[in-house]
Structure formats: C-alpha cells, structure tokens
C-alpha positions as CSV (number, residue, x, y, z in Angstrom):
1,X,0.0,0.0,0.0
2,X,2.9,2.2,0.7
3,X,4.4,1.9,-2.9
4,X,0.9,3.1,-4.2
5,X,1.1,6.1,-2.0
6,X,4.0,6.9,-3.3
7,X,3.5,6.3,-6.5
8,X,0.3,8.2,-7.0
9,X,2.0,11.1,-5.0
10,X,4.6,11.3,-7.6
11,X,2.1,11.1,-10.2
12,X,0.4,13.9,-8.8
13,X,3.3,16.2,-8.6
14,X,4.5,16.0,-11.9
15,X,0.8,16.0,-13.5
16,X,-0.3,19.6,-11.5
17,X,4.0,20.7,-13.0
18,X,2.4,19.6,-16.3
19,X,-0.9,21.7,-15.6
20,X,0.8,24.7,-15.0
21,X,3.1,24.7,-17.9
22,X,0.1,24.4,-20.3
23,X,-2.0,27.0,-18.4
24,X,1.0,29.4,-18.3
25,X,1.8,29.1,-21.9
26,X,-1.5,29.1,-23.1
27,X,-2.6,32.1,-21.3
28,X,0.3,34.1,-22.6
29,X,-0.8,33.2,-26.4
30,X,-3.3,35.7,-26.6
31,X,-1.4,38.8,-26.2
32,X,-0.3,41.0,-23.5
33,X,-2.7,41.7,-21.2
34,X,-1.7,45.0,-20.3
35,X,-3.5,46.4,-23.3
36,X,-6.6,45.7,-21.8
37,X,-5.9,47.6,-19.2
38,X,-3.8,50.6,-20.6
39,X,-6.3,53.7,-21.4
40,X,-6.7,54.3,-24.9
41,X,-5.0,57.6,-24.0
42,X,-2.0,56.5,-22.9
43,X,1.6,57.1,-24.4
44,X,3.7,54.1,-25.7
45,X,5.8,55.2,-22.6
46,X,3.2,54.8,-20.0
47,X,2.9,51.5,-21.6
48,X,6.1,50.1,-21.7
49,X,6.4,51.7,-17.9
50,X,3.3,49.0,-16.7
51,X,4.9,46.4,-18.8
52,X,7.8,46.5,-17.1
53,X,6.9,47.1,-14.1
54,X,4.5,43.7,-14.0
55,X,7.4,41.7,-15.7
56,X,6.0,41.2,-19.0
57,X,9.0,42.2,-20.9
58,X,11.1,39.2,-19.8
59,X,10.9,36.2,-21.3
60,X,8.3,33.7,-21.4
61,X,10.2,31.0,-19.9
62,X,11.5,33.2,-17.4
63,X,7.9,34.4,-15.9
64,X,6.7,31.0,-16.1
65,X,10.2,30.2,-13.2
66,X,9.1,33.3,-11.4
67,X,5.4,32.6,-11.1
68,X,6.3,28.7,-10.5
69,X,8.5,29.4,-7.8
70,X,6.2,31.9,-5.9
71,X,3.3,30.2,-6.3
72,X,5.1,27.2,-4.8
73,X,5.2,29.9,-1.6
74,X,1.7,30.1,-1.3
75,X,1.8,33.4,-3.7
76,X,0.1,33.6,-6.8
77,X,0.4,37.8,-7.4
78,X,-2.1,40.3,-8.0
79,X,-5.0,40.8,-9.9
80,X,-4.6,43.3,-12.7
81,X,-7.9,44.3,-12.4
82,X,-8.8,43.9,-8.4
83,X,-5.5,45.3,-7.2
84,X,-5.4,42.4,-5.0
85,X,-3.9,39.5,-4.0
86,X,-5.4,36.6,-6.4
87,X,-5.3,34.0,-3.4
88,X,-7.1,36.5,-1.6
89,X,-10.1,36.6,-4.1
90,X,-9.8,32.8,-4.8
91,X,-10.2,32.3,-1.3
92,X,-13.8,34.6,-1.0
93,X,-15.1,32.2,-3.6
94,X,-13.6,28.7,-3.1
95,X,-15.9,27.9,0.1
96,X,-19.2,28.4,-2.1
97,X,-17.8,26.7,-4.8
98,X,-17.2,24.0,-2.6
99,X,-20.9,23.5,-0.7
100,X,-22.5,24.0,-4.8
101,X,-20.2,21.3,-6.1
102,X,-20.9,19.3,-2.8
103,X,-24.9,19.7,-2.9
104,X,-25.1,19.4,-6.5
105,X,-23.0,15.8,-6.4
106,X,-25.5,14.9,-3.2
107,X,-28.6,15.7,-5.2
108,X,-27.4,13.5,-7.9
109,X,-26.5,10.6,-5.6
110,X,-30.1,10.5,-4.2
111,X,-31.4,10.5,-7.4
112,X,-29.3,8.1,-8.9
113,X,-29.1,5.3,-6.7
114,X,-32.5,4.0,-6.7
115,X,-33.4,5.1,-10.2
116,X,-30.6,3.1,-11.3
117,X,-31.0,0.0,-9.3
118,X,-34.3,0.1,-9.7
119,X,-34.1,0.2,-13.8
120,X,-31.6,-2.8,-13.3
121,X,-34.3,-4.7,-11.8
122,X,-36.8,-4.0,-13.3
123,X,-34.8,-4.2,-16.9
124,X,-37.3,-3.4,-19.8
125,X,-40.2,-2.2,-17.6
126,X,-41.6,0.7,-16.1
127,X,-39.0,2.2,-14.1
128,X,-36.2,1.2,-16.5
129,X,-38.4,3.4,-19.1
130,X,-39.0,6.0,-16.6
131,X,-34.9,6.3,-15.5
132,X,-33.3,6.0,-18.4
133,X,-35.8,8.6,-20.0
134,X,-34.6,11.3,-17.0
135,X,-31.2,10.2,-17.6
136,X,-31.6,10.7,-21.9
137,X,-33.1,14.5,-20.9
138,X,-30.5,15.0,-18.0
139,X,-27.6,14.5,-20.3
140,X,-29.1,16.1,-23.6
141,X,-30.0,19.2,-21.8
142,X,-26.8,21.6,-21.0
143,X,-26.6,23.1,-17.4
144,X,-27.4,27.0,-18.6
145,X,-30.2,25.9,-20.5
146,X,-31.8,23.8,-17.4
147,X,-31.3,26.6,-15.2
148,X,-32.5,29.2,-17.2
149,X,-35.8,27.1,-17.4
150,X,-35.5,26.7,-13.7
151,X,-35.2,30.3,-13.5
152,X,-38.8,30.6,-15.5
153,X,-40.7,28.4,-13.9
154,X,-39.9,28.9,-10.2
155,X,-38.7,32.6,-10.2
156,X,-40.7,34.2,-13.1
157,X,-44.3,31.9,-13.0
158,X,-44.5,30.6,-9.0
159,X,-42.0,33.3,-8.0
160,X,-41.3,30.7,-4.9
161,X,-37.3,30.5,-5.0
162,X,-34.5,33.1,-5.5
163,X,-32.4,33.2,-8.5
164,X,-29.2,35.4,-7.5
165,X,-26.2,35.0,-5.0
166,X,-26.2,32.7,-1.6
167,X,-27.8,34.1,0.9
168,X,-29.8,31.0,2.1
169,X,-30.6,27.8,1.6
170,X,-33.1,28.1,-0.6
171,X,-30.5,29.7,-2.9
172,X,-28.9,26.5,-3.1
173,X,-32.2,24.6,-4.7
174,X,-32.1,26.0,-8.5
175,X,-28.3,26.3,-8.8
176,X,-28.2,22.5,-7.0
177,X,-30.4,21.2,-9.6
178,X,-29.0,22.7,-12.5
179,X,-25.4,21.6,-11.8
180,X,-26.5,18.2,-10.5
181,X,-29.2,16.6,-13.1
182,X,-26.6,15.8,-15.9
183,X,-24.2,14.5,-13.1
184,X,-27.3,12.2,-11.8
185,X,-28.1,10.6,-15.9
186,X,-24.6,9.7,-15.8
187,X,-24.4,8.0,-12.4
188,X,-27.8,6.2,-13.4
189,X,-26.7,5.0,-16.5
190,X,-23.1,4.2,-15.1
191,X,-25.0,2.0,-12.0
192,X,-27.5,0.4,-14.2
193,X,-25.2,-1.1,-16.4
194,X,-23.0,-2.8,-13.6
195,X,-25.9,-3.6,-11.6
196,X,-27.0,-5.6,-14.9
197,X,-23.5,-6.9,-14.7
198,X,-23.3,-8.0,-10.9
199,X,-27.2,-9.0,-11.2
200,X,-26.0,-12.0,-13.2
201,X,-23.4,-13.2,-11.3
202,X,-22.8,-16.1,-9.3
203,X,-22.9,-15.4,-5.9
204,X,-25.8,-13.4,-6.4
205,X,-27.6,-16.8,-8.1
206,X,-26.4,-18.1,-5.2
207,X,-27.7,-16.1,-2.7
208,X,-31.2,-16.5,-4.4
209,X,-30.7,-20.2,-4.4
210,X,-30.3,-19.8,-0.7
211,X,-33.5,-18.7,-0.3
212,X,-32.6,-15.2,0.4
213,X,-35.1,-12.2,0.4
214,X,-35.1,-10.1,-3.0
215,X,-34.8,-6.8,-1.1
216,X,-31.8,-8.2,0.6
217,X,-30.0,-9.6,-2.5
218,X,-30.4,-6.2,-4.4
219,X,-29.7,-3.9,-1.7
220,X,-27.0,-5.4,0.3
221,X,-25.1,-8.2,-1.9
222,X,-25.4,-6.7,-5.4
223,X,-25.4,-2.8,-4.7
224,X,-22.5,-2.5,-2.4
225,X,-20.5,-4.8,-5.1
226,X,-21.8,-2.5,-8.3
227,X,-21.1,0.9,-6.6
228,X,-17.3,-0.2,-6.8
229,X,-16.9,1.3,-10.5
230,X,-18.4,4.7,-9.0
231,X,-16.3,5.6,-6.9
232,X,-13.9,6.6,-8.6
233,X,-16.2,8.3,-11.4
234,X,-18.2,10.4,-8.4
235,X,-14.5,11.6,-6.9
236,X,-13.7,12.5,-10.6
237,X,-16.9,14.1,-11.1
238,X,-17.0,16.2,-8.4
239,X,-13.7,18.0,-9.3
240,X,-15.3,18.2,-12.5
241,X,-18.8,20.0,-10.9
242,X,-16.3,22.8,-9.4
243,X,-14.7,23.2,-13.0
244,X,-17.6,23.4,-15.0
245,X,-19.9,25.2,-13.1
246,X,-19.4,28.5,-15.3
247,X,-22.8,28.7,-17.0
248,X,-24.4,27.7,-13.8
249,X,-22.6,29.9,-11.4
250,X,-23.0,33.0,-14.3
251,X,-26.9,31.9,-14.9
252,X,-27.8,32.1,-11.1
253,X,-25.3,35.0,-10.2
254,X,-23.4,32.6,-7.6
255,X,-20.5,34.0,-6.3
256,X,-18.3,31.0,-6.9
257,X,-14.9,30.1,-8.5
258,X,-16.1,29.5,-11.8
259,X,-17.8,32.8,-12.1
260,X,-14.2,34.3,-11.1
261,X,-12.3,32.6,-13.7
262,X,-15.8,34.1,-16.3
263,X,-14.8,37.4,-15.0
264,X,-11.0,36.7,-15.4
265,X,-11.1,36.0,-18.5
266,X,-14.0,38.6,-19.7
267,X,-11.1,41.3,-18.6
268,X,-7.9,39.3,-19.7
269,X,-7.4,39.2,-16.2
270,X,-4.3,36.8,-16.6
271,X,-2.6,36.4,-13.3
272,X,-6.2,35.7,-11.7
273,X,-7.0,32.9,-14.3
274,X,-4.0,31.5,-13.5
275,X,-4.6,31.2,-9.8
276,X,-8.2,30.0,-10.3
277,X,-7.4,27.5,-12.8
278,X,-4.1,26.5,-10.7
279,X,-6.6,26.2,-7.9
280,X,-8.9,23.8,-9.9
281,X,-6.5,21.4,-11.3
282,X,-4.9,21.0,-7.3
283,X,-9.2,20.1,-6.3
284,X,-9.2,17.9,-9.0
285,X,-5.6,15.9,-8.8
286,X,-6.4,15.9,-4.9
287,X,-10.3,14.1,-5.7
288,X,-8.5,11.7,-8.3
289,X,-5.7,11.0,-5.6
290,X,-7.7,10.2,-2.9
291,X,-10.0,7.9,-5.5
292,X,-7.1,5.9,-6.2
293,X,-6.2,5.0,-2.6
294,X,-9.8,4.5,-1.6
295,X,-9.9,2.0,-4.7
296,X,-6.3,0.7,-3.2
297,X,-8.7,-0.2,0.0
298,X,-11.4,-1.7,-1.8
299,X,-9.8,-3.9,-3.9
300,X,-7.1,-5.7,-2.4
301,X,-5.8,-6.8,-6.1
302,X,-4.9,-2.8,-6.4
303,X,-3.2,-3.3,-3.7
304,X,-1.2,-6.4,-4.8
C-alpha cells in the first residue's frame, strides 16, 4: 500500500507541474494583457512603464520560473484588475464553490441510486423506461439551458425560489439542480449497467438459491459490489462540478470560483486565471488522488 502512495504522490506532482506549464503558456498566447488595461490615452511610454513594471518584458520562460516558484510559496500575485492579491479573491469564492459542487454531487446521488438499481431490476419495464428517459433528458439538456428554465418556472411563473447570489438555503435549490441533473443521468446509466453486470453473477444466483429475500439480495449483496466502479467516477466528477460550473454559477449569479475565472477572462485578467485555474486542477488531482487510494482499499488486487 505504501508503494501506491508513493507512486500516486509522484504522479500527482508531476501532473499539477504539467498543468501549470500548459496554463502558463496558453494564457500568454493571446497577447499582452496589459492592453486591456492601458487607457486608450496613454503614451507608448506609460505603456512600456506598466509592462515593465508587472514583468511582462522578460521572457516567457522566465515568468513562467518566477510565477512557479512563488506560487510554490503560497503566492500567486495580484489581480490586474482587483489590485489584490489573487489567493485573496480565490479564497472569497472557493468555500461556495465548494458546498454547490458538494450539494449538487448529493442531489445526484439521491437520485441516482434508486433510479438506477431500480431500472436494473426492473430491466425493460416501467422504471427502467421512466430512469433512463430522465437520464436521456439530463444528459441532452446543457446546465445554462436547465437553469434558465428553472429560473422561468420557479422565479418568473410561481415566484417561490431566489435566483441570485447565496444568501440561504433556498439559494442553493435551482443552482443545485441545474449543476447536479446531468451529473445524476450519468451515475444512473453508469449503475444500471453494472448492476446488470453484478445481477448476473454467481454469488448473487447463489444467494437466491439460498432462499434469500429479493430486497436483501439487491440492496445489500449486489449494490454495495456495483457501486465499486463509481467511486472513482463520483471523486472524478465532483472536481469536474467545481470546473464546470461557469454557466451555472453566471446563470444564477453565484459567487463562486467558476464565475471568477468568467470574469478573469471577460477582462484578460491573466494572473487571476492563472490562480483560479491552478486552484482547480490542485481540487481535482487531490479528488483523483484520494479515488485511487480508496480503490487501493477496496480492492485488495490494487493493492497487490
């Protein structure tokens, strides 16, 4: 177990280096950002003056070392356009992104673990119609479109729920459900198709042969062995929630990560997209990682 802490450690490392070399380099490709925020009334001189003074004149390479080996200190510079430190504004927004990503992957889990046991059993009937039908909708529709329609039926029509920033519980409904329905089609699909596998196993024939209830065979012998393959797809998929959350958090005004990164880039706020995005791939590497040792526990043949 200890070599595949290590290992995956390692692997870690050198994929969030990789990470930051293509975000550094990639956010450098579209121009200096300094002309977005040089007046249009201002001399090449004052120009060159805030060019230089921010360390855009040196090489690429040699910003990419400097910005490495702060950020490796815990600092990640200041936004161009806040005049602040960018930790400082990733910090305001992490925790919200955090209980959205978190409610949204909880909604999904409630609805996808019955539906999709439930269409394994009941393969070809009514409830496999009625799940995979939610889970054809929940992965056709995209996120900004479902919230806006959430937006018109419980805001405009009913006027019941709130559709800006995260004030209360209730501002976590629309936003939750938005984020989390595609999440939940996937996890039904994903469950229903190795519930079919585990359903036709031995042991579970077995077990049947035994005499054992039907309730007891689904829900305790072939569930807990067909929710193996999701654990490491729902600690992949909720790093994934907190990255793509950008037409959710922007639809319902939630003051998130992913709406920092919109407004980042919306002002060619480069150092800030940096840290956000830096931020991001560290959540997501950190999910993945701890996936990979829980699957180590699981499965002893990992471990082997």
């Amino acid at each position: 177990m200890g070599v595949l802490v290590v290992s995956r450690l390692i692997q870690a490392v050198f994929t969030l280096l990789g990470v930051s070399i293509a975000l550094f380099f990639l956010s450098h490709a579209s121009g200096n950002p300094v002309d977005a925020f040089v007046p249009i009334e201002a001399s090449p001189e004052d120009r060159e003056r805030l060019i230089h003074h921010l360390g855009f004149d040196k090489p690429v390479y040699v910003q990419y070392w400097r910005f490495i080996t702060h950020a490796v200190r815990g600092d990640f510079g200041e936004s161009l356009r806040n005049k602040q430190p960018n930790m400082s504004l990733v910090k305001a927004r992490f925790w919200n992104s955090i209980k959205l990503a978190s409610a949204a992957l909880l909604w999904a889990l409630c609805i996808s673990l019955p539906l999709g046991t439930l269409a394994a059993v009941h393969r070809g009937r009514f409830w496999d119609r009625v799940a995979m039908t939610l889970a054809l909708f929940g992965q056709s529709l995209p996120a900004f479109f479902t919230g806006i329609l959430l937006i018109y039926i419980f805001a405009v029509v009913f006027n019941v729920l709130p559709v800006q920033g995260a004030g209360s519980w209730k501002h976590y409904i629309l936003p939750t459900i938005a984020l989390g329905w595609g999440v939940s089609a996937a996890l039904t699909r994903l469950l229903r198709s190795s519930m079919l596998e585990v359903l036709d196993s031995e042991y579970i024939k077995l077990a049947r042969a035994k005499g054992l209830r039907e309730s007891i065979v689904v829900w305790k012998h072939a569930l807990r062995n067909a929710l193996i393959p999701l654990v490491t797809f729902i600690g992949f998929t909720w790093g994934v929630i907190m990255g793509g959350a950008i037409a959710t958090e922007v639809v319902f005004g939630w003051p998130g990560m992913a709406r920092l990164a919109y407004e980042a880039v919306v002002t060619r706020d480069t150092p800030l997209l940096q840290s956000v995005v830096l931020v991001w791939a560290s959540i997501i590497i950190g999910a993945n990682l701890v996936v990979d040792l829980l699957y180590g526990v699981i499965d002893p043949t990992i471990r082997a």
